[in-house]
N, C-alpha and C positions, 0 to 999 in steps of 0.2 A: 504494500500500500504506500502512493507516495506520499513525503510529507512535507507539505508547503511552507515557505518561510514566513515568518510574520513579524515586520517591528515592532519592538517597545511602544511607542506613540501611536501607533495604529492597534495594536492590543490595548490599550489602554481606553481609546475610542469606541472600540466594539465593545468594551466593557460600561462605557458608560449610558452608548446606546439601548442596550440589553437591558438596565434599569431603567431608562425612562427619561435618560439626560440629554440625548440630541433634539428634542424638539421644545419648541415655545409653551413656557408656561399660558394657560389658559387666562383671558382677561377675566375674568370669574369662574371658580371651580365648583363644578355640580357634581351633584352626586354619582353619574355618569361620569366624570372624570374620576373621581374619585375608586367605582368599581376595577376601570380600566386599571389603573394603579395599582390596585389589590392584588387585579390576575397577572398581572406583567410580574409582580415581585412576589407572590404566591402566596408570600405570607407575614407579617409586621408582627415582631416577637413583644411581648410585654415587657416591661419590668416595672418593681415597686419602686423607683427614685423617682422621685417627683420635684425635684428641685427647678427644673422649670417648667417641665410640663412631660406628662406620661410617654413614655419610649413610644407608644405604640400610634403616638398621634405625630410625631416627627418624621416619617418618612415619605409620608405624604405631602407634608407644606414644603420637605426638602424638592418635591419634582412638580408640586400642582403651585405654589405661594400661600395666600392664606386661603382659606376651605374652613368649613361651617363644620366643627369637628363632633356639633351632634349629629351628625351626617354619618361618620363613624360610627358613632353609638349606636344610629340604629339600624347600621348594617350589624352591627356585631350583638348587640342587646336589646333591639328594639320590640315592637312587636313581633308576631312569627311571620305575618305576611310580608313584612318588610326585613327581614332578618336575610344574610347572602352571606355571612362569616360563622364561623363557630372556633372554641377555644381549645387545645390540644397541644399538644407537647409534638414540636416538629423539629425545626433548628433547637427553640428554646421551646417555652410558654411561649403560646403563637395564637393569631387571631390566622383564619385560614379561610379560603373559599370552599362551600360545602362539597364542591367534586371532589375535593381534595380526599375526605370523611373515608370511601371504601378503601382507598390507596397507603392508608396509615391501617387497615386494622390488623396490620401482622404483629404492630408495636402493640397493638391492645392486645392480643391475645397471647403477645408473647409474655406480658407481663401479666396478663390472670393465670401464665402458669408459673406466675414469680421467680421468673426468668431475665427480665427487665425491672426498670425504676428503679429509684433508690433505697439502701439497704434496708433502714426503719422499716419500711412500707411494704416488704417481701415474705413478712410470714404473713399476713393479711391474705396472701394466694394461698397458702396451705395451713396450716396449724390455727391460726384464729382467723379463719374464712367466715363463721361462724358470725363474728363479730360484726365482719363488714357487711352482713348480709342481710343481718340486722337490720343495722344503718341505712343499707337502700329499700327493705323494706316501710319502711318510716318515710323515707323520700317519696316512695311511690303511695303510698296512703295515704300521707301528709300535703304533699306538693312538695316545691320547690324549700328547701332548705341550706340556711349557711353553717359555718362550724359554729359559734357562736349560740345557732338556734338549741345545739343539743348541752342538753346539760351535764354529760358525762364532760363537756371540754369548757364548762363556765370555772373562774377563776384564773385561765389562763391569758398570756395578755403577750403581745410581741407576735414580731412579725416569723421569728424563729423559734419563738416557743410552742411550739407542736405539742400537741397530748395524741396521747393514741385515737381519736375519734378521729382528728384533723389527719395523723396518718391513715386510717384506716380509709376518708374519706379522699384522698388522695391517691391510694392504690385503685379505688372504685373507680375512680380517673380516668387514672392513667390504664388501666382495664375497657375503662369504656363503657365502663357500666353506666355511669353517669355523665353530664356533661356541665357545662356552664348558661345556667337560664339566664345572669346579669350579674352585675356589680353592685355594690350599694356601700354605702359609709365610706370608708377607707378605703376603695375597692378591694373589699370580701368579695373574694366571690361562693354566689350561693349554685348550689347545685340543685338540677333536677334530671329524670330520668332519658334519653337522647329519645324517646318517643314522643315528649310533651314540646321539646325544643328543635331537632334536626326536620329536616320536609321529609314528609313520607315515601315519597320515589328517590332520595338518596339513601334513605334505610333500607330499601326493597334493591337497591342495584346487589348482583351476586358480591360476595366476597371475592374479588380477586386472587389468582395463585401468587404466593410470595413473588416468583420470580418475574410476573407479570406485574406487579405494583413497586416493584422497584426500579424495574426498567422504566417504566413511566414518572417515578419519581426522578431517575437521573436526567428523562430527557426536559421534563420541566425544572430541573435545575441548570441544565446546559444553556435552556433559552435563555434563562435569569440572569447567568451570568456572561451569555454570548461568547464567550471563551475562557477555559479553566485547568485546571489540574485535576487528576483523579480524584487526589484529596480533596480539593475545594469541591468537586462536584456530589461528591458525597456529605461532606458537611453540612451541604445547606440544610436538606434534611437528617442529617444524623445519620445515615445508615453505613451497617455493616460492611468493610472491608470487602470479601469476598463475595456477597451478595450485590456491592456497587460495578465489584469490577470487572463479574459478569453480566452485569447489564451494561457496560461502558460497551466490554466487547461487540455486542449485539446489537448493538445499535453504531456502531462504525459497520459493522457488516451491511449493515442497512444502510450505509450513505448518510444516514442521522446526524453523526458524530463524526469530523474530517480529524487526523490527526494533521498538528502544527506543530512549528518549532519555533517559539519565540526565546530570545534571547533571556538567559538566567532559570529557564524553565526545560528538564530536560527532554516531558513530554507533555504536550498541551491536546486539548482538543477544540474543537473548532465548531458550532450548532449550524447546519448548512444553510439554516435563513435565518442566521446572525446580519445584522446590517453594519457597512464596513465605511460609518461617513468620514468624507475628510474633514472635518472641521467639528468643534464640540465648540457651542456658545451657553454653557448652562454656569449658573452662580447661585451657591445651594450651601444651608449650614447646616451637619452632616452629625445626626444621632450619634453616640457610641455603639448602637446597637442596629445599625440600620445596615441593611445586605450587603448594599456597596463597599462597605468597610468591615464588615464585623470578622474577617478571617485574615488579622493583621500583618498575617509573612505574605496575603496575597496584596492585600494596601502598600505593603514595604515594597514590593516587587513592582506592580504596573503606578504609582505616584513618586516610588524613594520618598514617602514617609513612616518612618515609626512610630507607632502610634499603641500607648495603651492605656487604659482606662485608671485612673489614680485617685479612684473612689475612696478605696481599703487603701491607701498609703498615706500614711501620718503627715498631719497638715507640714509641718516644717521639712520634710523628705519628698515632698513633692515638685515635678519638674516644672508641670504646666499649669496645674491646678486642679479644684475637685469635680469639673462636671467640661470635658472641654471639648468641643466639636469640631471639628476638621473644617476649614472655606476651600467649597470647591468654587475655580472661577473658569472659565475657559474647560479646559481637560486637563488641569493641575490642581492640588491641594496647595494652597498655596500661604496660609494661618493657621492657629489653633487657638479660638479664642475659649475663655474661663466661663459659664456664661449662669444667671441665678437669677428667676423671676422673684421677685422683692412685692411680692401681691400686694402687703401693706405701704408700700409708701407706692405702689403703680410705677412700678422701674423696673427696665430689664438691664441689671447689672450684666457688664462686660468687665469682670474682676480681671482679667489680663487678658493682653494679645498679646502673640508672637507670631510673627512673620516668619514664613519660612525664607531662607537666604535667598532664593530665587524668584520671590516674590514679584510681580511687575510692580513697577507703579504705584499704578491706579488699584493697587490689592485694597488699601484699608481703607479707599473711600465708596470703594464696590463693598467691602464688609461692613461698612456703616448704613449702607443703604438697606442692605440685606436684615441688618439689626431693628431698624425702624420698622421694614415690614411683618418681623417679625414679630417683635415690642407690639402693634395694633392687632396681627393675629390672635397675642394674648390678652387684647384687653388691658394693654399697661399704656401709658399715658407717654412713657419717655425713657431712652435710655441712657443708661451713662458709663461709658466708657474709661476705662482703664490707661495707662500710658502701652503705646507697642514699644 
């Protein structure tokens, strides 16, 4: 099979294509754009930091600008007619489009034979199955419930302080037995049984064979990423080594998959309706958690940025700061500003920039502009900025 060669700067383009970055943000984003977004990047991982505003709402305003982010909501929480996302363990905790649902259940079934998930949560598959089964009995009798509802886990308090219900209710999960009917308070989220929440012709589609739902998994990761590494193509969703890397094979058999050789990378592949623009005009401030970036040796690779997240690093041991976003301007990273919605005084603090050395110009007055739009996205009145 031959293999094509590909530049740095043009991998780097296909890359940004693939997420959503070669075309004109929309002068008003709908919720129609907004979909589009969802299915291009598959899936928007959650996390609890909320220091400026929740992971899962940032990779959207990164490729649409600002967007009505209960738009979000109620794709993902809303009522069931209007609901198009559901909650699942895919890269990370991931908000996901419902096709996705049959494609993931080898991860749930593999973990109702406490196989998968995390340690805590694995005798809940065997030995105190019991328990959890309980628990979803009560859910289905009851409705929808959060941890909090049951009082075997009152008293406990923290976002890691688990009692065995919140694992138990956890393994029922990540099993699939349950799913995510909404969020409420602190974003708890409550659960209820995937028949009262998922549509009913994604529940009735057959189970897929393993080998078949990960093939399909890698080739919607190839698109996502328009060109990648074994590894990166398996990461997005999580899968198995040998189960990614016969489906890699099979779908280069298929023409799906081109191999490439891009400089620093010793085999790449290639999605044969990857688009290969010359020219990237996007300006975008870039989650820690968002697809584009989230698999840092491949960020290090197609930008020569290093980049990692210095949450958990003691404030004085810190390089750049505690919550810091990458500026994408053109087809370069080219900043990393500090960044801290301040809700009470209505500021969107920019606690430090730095410029990366090769910065153009016009980087921090393009990052200023970016900050303003994003400051009114949240609802904050003004920002204010740090020295670069």
């Amino acid at each position: 099979m031959k293999t094509e060669m590909i530049g740095l700067p043009l991998a780097r383009r296909i890359a940004l294509a693939a997420q959503g970055f070669a075309a004109p943000r929309p002068g008003t984003a709908g919720i129609s754009h907004l979909r589009r977004t969802v299915e291009r990047v598959q899936l928007h991982q959650i996390d609890s930091v909320n220091v400026l505003a929740r992971a899962h709402y940032l990779p959207a305003f990164s490729r649409l600008g600002a967007y009505d982010r209960s738009d979000l909501d109620r794709l993902a929480w809303g009522p069931r007619r209007q609901r198009r996302l559901f909650e699942y363990w895919a890269h990370e905790a991931s908000l996901l489009p419902f096709d996705l649902q049959p494609l993931l259940r080898w991860r749930m079934e593999s973990a109702d034979r406490g196989e998968t998930g995390w340690t805590g949560m694995r005798p809940f598959a065997t030995e105190r199955r019991a328990q959890a089964m309980a628990l979803l009995a009560r859910i289905r009798s009851e409705g929808a419930m959060a941890t909090s509802d049951f009082e075997t886990h009152r008293g406990q308090s923290g976002w890691w302080e688990w009692s065995d219900t919140k694992r138990a209710l956890e393994w029922l999960f990540w099993a699939g037995h349950i799913t995510t009917a909404t969020r409420r308070g602190s974003f708890e989220r409550v659960y209820d049984v995937p028949d009262h929440v998922l549509p009913p012709d994604i529940l009735a589609i057959p189970t897929p064979a393993a080998p078949d739902a990960h093939r399909a998994l890698i080739e919607r990761a190839a698109r996502s990423h328009g060109i990648a590494t074994e590894r990166q193509l398996r990461d997005y969703f999580r899968q198995p080594p040998a189960q990614a890397r016969a489906a890699i094979e099979e779908l280069a058999q298929e023409g799906i998959l081109i191999p490439v050789a891009v400089e620093g990378w010793r085999h790449a592949w290639l999605h044969r309706e990857a688009r290969q623009p010359r020219r990237i005009d996007a300006r975008a401030l870039l989650a820690p958690f968002d697809p584009l970036i989230w698999e840092r040796d491949r960020t290090e690779h197609l930008f020569g940025l290093r980049y990692r997240i210095e949450i958990y690093v003691p404030a004085e041991k810190r390089t750049y700061g505690y919550y810091v976003l990458p500026f994408l301007l053109g087809d370069r990273l080219v900043a990393r500003v500090d960044l801290k919605a301040d809700r009470a005084a209505s500021v969107l603090l920019a606690r430090s920039v730095h410029l990366e050395p090769d910065a153009p110009p016009d980087a921090h007055d393009a990052l200023l502009e970016e900050l303003s739009i994003m400051a009114t996205w949240l609802g904050l009145a003004s920002v204010r900025v740090g020295q670069p």
